[in-house]
C-alpha positions as a Markdown table, in Angstrom:
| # | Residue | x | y | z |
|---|---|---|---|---|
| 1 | Unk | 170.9 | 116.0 | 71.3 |
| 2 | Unk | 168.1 | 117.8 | 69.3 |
| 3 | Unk | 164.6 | 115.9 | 69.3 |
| 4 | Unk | 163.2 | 115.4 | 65.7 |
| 5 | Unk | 160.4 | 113.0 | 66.8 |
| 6 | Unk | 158.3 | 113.5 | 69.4 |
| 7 | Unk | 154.5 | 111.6 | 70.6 |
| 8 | Unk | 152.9 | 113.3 | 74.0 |
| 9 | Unk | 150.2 | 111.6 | 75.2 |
| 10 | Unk | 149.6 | 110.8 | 71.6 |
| 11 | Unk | 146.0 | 109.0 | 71.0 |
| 12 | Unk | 143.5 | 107.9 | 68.0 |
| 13 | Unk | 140.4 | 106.8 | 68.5 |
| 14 | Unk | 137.9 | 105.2 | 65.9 |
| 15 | Unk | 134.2 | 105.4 | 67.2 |
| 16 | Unk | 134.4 | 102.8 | 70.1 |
| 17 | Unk | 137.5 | 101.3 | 69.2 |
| 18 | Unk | 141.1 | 103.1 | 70.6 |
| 19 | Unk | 143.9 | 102.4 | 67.8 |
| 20 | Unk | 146.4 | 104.1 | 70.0 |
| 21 | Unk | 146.1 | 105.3 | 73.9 |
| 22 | Unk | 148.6 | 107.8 | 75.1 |
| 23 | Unk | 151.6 | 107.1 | 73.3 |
| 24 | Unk | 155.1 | 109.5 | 74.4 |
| 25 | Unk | 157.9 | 108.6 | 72.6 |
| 26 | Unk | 161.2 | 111.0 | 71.4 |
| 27 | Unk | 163.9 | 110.0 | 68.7 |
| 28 | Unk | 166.6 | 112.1 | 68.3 |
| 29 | Unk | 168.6 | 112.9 | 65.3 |
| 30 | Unk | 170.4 | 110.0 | 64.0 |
| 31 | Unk | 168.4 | 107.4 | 66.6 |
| 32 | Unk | 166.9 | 104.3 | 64.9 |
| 33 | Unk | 163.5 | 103.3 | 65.8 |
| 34 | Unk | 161.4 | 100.5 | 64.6 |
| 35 | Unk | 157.3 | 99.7 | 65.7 |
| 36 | Unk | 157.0 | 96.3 | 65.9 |
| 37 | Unk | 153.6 | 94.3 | 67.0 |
| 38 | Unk | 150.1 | 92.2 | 66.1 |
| 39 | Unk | 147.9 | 93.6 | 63.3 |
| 40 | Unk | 145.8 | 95.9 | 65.2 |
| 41 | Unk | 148.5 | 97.2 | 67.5 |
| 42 | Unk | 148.3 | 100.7 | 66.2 |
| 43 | Unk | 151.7 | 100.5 | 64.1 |
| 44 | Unk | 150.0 | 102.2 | 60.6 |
| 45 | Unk | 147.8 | 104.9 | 62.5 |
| 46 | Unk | 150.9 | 106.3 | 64.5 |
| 47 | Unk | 152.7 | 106.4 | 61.6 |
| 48 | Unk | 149.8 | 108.1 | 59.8 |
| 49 | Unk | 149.3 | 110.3 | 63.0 |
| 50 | Unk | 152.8 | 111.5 | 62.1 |
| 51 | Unk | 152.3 | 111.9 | 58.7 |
| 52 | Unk | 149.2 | 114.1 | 59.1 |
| 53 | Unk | 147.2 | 111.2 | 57.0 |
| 54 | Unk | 144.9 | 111.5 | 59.9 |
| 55 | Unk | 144.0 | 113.7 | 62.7 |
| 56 | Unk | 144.6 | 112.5 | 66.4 |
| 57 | Unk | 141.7 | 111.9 | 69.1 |
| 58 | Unk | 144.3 | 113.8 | 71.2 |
| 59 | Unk | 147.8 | 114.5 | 72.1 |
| 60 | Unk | 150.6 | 116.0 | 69.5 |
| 61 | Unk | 153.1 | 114.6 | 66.9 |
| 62 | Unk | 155.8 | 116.6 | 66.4 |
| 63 | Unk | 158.1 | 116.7 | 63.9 |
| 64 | Unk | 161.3 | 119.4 | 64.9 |
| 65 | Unk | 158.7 | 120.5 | 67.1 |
| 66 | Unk | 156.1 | 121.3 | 64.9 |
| 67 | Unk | 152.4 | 120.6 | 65.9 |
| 68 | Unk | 152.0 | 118.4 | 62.5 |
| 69 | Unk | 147.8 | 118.9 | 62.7 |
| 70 | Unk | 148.4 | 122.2 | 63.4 |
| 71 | Unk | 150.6 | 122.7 | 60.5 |
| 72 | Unk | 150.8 | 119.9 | 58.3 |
| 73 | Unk | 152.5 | 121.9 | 55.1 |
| 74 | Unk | 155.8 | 122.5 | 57.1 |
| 75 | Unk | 156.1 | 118.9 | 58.7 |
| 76 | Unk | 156.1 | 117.6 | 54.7 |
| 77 | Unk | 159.3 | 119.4 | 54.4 |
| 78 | Unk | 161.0 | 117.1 | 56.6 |
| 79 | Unk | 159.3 | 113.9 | 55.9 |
| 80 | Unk | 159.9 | 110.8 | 53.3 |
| 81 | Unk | 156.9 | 108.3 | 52.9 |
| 82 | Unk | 157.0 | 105.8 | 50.4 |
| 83 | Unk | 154.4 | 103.5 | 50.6 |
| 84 | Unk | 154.3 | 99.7 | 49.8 |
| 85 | Unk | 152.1 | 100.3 | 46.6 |
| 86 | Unk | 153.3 | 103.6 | 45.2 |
| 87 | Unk | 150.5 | 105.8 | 43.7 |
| 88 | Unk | 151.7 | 108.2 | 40.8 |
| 89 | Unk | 149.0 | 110.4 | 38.8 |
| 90 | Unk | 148.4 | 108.3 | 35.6 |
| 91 | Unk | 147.7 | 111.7 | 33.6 |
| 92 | Unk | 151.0 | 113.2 | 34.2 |
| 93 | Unk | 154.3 | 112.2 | 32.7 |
| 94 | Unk | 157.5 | 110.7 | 34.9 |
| 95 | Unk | 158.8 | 114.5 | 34.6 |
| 96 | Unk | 155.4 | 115.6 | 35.6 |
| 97 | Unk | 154.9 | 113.2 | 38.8 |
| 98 | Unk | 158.7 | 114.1 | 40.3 |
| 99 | Unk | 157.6 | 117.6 | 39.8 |
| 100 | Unk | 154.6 | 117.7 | 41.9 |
| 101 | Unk | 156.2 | 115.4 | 44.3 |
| 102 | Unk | 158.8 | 117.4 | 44.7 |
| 103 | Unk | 156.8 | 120.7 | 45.2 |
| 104 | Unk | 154.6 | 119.1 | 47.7 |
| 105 | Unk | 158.2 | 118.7 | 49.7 |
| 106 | Unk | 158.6 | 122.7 | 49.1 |
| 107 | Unk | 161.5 | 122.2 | 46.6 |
| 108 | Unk | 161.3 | 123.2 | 43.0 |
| 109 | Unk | 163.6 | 121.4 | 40.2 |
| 110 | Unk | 164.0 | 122.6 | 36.7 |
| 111 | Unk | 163.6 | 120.1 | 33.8 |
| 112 | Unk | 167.1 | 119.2 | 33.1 |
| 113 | Unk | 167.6 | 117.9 | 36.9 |
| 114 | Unk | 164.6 | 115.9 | 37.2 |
| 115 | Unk | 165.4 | 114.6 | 33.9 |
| 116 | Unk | 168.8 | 113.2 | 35.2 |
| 117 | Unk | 167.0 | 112.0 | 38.5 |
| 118 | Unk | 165.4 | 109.8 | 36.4 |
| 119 | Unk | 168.3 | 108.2 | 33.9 |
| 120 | Unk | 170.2 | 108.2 | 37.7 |
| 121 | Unk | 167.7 | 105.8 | 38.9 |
| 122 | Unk | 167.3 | 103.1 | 36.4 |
């Protein structure tokens, strides 16, 4: 079964301090993994290692095989992040905030779509 998720010898460090030490890990399509531990245990910066948030100390993240620091644009075409306090750009419309969203992702929605997306929602 195809790997969509892979760590190799995955690491971050901050100054002195290691957040994560040489993590290896591969989920394949349709697996279900969870990170469970302490504060501290290095749960947010391996998932912001995979998001490209942050670069790692060294090791990959892959995402369908793609180096994500070495190519972060493609990786955000396969990924979904939606953080516990969502962030939208107060200067732009509803319309206007699915729009960039949704071109950061590599897809392009006319008016009329987005518009339903919306009313689909509530």
């Amino acid at each position: 079964m195809e790997i969509v998720l892979e760590a190799q010898q995955l690491s971050k460090n901050y100054q002195e301090k290691t957040a994560l030490r040489s993590l290896n890990l591969q989920l394949k399509k349709g697996e279900i993994f969870s990170l469970l531990g302490p504060n501290g245990a290095g749960k947010s910066t391996t998932i912001n290692l995979f998001l490209g948030f942050i670069p790692p100390t060294s090791g990959k993240a892959l995402i369908n095989g793609t180096d994500v620091a070495a190519d972060p644009v493609a990786i955000k075409q396969h990924l979904a992040y939606i953080p516990e306090q969502v962030m939208l750009y107060q200067d732009l419309t509803g319309l206007e905030n699915l729009a960039l969203l949704s071109s950061l992702a590599g897809i392009s929605y006319d008016k009329d779509d987005l518009h339903d997306f919306l009313i689909k929602s509530g």
